[in-house]
C-alpha positions as protocol buffer text, in pm:
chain_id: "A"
residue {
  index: 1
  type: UNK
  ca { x: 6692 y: 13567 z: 8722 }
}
residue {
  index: 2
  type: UNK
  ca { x: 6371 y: 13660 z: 8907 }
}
residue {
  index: 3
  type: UNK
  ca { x: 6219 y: 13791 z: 9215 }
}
residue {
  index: 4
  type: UNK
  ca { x: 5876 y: 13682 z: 9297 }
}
residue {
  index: 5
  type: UNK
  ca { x: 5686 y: 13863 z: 9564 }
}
residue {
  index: 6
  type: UNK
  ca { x: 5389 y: 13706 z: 9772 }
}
residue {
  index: 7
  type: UNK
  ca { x: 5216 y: 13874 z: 10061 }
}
residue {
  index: 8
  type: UNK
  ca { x: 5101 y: 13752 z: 10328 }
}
residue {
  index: 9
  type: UNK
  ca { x: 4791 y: 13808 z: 10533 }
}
residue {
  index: 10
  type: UNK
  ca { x: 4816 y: 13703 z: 10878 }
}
residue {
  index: 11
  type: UNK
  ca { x: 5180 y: 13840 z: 10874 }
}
residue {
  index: 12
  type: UNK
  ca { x: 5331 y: 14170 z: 10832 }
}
residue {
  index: 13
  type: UNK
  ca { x: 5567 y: 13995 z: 10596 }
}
residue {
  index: 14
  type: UNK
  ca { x: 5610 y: 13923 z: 10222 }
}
residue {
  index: 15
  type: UNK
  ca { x: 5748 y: 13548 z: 10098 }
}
residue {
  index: 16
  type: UNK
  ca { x: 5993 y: 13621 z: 9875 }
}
residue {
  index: 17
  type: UNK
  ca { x: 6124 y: 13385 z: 9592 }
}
residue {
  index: 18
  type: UNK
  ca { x: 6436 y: 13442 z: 9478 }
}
residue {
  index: 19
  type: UNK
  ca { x: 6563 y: 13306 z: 9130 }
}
residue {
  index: 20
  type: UNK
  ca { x: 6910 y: 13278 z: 8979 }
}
residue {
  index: 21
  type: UNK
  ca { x: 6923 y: 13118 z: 8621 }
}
residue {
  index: 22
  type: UNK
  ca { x: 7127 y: 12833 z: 8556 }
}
residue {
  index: 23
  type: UNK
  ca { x: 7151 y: 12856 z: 8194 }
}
residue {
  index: 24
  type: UNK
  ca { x: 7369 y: 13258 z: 8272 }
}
residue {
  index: 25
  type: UNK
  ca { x: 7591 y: 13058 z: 8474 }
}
residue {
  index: 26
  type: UNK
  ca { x: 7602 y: 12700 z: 8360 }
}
residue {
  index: 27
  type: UNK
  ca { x: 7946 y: 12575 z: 8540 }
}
residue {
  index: 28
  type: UNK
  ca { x: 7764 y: 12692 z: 8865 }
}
residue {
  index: 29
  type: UNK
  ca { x: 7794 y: 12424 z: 9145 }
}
residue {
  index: 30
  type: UNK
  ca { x: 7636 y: 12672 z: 9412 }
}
residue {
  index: 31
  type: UNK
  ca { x: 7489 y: 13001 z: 9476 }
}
residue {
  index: 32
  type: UNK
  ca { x: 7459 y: 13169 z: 9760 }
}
residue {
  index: 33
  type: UNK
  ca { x: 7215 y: 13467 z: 9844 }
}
residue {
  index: 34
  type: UNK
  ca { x: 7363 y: 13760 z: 10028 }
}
residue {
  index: 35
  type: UNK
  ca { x: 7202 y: 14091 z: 10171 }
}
residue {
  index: 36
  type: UNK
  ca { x: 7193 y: 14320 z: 10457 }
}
residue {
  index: 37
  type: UNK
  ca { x: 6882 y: 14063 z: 10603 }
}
residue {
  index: 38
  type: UNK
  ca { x: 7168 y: 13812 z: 10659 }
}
residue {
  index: 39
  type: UNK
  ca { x: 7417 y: 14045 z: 10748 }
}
residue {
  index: 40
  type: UNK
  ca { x: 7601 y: 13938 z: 10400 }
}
residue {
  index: 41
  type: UNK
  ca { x: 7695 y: 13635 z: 10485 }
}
residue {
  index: 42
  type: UNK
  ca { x: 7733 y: 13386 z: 10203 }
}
residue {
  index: 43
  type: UNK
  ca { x: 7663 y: 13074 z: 10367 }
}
residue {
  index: 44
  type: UNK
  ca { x: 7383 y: 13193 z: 10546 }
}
residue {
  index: 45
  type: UNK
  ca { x: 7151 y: 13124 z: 10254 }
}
residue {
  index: 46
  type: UNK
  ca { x: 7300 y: 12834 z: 10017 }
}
residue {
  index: 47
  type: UNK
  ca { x: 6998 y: 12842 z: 9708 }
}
residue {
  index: 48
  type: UNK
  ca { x: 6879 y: 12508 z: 9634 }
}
residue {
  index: 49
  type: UNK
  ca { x: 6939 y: 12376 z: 9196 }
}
residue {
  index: 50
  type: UNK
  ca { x: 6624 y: 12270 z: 9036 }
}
residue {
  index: 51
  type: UNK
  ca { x: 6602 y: 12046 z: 8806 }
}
residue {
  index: 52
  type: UNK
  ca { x: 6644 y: 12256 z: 8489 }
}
residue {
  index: 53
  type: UNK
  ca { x: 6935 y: 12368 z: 8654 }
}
residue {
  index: 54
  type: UNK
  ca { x: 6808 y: 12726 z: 8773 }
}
residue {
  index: 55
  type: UNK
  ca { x: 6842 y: 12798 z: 9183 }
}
residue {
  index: 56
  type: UNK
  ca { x: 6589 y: 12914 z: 9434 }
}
residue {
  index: 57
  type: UNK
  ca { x: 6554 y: 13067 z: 9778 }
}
residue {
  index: 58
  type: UNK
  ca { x: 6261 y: 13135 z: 9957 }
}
residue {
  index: 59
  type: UNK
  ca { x: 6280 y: 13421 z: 10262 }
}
residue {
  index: 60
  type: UNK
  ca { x: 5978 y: 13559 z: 10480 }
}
residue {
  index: 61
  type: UNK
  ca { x: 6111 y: 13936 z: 10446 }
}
residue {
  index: 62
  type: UNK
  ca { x: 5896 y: 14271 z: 10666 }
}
residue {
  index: 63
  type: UNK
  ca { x: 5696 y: 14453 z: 10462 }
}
residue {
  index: 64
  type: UNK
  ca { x: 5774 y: 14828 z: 10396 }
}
residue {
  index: 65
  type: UNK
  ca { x: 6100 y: 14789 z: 10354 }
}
residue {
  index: 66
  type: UNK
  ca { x: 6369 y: 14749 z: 10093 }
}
residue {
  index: 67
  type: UNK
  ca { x: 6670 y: 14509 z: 10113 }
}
residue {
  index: 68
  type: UNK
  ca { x: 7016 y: 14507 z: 9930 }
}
residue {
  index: 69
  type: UNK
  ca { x: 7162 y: 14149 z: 9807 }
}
residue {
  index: 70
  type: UNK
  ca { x: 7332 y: 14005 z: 9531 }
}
residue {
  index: 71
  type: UNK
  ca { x: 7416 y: 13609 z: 9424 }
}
residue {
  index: 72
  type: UNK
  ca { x: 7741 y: 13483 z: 9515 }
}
residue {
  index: 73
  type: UNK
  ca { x: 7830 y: 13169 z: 9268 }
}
residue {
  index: 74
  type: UNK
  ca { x: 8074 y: 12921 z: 9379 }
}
residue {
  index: 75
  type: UNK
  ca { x: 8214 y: 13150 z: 9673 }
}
residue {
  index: 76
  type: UNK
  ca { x: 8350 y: 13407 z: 9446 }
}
residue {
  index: 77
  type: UNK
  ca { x: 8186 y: 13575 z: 9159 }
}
residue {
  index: 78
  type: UNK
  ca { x: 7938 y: 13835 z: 9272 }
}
residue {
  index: 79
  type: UNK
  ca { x: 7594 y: 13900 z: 9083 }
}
residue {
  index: 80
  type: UNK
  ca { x: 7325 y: 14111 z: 9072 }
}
residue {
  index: 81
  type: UNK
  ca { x: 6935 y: 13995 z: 8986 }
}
residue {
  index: 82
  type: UNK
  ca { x: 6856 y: 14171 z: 8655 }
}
residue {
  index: 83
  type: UNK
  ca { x: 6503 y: 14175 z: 8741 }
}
residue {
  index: 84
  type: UNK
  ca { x: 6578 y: 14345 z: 9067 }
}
residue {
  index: 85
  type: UNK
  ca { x: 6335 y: 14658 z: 9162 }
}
residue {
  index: 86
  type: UNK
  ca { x: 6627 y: 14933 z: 9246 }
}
residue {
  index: 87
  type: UNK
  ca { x: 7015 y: 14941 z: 9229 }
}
residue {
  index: 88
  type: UNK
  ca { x: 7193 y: 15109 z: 9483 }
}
residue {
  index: 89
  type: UNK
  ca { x: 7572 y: 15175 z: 9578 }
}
residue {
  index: 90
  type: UNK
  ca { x: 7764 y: 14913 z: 9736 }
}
residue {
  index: 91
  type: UNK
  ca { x: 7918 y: 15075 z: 10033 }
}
residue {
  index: 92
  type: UNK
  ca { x: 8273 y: 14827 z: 9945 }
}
residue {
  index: 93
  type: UNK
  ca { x: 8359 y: 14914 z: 9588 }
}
residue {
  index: 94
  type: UNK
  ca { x: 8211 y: 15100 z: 9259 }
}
residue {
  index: 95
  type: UNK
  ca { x: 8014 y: 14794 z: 9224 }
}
residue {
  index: 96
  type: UNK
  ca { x: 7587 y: 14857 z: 9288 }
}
residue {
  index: 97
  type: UNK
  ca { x: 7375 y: 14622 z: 9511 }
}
residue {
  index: 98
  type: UNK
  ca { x: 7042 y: 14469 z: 9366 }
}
residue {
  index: 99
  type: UNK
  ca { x: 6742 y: 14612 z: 9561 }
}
residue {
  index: 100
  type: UNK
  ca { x: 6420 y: 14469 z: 9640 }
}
residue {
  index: 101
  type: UNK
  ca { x: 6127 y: 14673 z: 9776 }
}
residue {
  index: 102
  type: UNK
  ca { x: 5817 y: 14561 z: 9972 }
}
């Protein structure tokens, strides 16, 4: 799993790749990524498979700022991003969010 960060210019906003790895979860037939920037929703943003079998999800995310999320595979299994910047409570369970910060 990864996180790449690119900022843009013109726009007070970062492009931000997200990456889950196929190979962690290779019976995966979708992922979904969920955060407080879609009001975790887990169809809001269904990740797209690759060819070597990883998924990806690109979101224009405001600068400054730091959002939870996690992977949801197949609707039911919730993940965190081991590359993620920060960890943080969930505010549901004893569980902990993955953080990225801009």
């Amino acid at each position: 799993m990864s996180i790449s960060k690119q900022y843009l210019k013109t726009k007070p906003v970062c492009k931000v790749t997200f990456t889950f790895a196929g190979h962690q979860f290779p019976q995966a037939q979708t992922v979904a990524l969920a955060g407080d920037f879609n009001n975790w929703d887990t169809q809001a943003v269904l990740m797209k498979k690759t060819k070597t079998g990883d998924f990806t999800a690109s979101l224009n995310l405001d600068k400054e700022k730091q959002y939870q999320f996690r992977y949801v595979v197949d609707g039911q299994t919730w993940l965190n991003d081991d590359e993620a910047d920060a960890y943080a409570p969930t505010q549901v369970s004893y569980e902990q969010n993955s953080v990225v910060q801009l």
